[in-house]
FIFITOR-697816 format. One record per residue (C-alpha): residue number from 0; residue in three letters; chain; x, y, z. Coordinates in steps of 0.02 Angstrom, whole numbers, plus 50000, padded with zeros to 5 digits. Layout:
<recs>
@seq=NUM; type=Ala; mol=A; u=X; v=Y; w=Z $
...
</recs>
This chain:
<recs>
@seq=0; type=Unk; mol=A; u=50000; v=50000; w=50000 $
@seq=1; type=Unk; mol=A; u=50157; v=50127; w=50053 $
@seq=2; type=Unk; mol=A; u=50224; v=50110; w=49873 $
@seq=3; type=Unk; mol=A; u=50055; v=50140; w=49787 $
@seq=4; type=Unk; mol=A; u=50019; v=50299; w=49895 $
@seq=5; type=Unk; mol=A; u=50199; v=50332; w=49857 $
@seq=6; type=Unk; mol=A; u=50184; v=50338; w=49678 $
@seq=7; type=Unk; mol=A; u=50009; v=50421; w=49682 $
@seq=8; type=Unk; mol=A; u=50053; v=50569; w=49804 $
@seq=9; type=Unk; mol=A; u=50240; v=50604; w=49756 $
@seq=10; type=Unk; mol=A; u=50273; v=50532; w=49608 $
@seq=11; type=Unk; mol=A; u=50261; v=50666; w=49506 $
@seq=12; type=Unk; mol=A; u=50393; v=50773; w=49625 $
@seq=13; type=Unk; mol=A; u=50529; v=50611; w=49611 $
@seq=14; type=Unk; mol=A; u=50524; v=50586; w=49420 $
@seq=15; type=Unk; mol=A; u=50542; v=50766; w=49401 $
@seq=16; type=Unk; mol=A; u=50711; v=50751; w=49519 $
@seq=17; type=Unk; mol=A; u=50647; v=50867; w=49649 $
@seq=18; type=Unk; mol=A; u=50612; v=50774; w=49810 $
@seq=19; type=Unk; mol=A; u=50692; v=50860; w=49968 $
@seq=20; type=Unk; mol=A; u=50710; v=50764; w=50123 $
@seq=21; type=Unk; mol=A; u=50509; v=50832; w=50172 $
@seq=22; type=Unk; mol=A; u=50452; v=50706; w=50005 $
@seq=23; type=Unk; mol=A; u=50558; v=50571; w=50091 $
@seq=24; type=Unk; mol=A; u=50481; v=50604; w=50250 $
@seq=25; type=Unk; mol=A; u=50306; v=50602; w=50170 $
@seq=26; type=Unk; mol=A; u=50347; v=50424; w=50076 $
@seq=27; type=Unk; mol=A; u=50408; v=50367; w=50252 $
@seq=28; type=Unk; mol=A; u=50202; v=50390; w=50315 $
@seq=29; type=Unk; mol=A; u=50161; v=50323; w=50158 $
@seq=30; type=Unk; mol=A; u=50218; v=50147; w=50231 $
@seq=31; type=Unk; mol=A; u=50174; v=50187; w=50439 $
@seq=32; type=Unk; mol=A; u=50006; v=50262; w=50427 $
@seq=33; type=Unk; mol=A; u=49911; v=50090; w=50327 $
@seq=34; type=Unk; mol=A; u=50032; v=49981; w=50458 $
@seq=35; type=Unk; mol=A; u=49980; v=50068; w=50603 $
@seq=36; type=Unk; mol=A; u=49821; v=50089; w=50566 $
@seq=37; type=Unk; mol=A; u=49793; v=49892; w=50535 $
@seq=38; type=Unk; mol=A; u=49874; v=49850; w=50683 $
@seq=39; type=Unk; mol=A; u=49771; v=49955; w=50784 $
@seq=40; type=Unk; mol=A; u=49616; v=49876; w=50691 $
@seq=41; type=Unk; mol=A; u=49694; v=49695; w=50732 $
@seq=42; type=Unk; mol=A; u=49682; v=49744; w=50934 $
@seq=43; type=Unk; mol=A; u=49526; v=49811; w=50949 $
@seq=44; type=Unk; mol=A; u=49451; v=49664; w=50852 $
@seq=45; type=Unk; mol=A; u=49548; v=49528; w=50982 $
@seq=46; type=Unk; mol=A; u=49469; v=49634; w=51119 $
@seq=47; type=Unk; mol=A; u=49306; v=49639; w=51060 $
@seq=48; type=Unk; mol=A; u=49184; v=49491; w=51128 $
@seq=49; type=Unk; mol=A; u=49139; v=49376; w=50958 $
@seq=50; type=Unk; mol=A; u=49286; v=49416; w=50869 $
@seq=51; type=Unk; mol=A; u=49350; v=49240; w=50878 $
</recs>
């Protein structure tokens, strides 16, 4: 999912050879926010009653 967002959001800034350290940074989330967020999703469903 991080490399699709990747290419979507800042892919345009890369091919064009002007990515800073901020469009690094940004491509970094790309990859934390989906992980995060499914991990959180994973604990709340083990903690819910039925999930099993």
């Amino acid at each position: 999912m991080g490399t699709l967002l990747s290419l979507v959001n800042q892919g345009a800034v890369i091919a064009a050879g002007g990515a800073t350290a901020a469009t690094w940074w940004r491509m970094l989330f790309n990859y934390l926010v989906p992980c995060c967020r499914a991990r959180a999703s994973s604990a709340a469903a083990v903690g819910r009653p039925g999930s099993r």
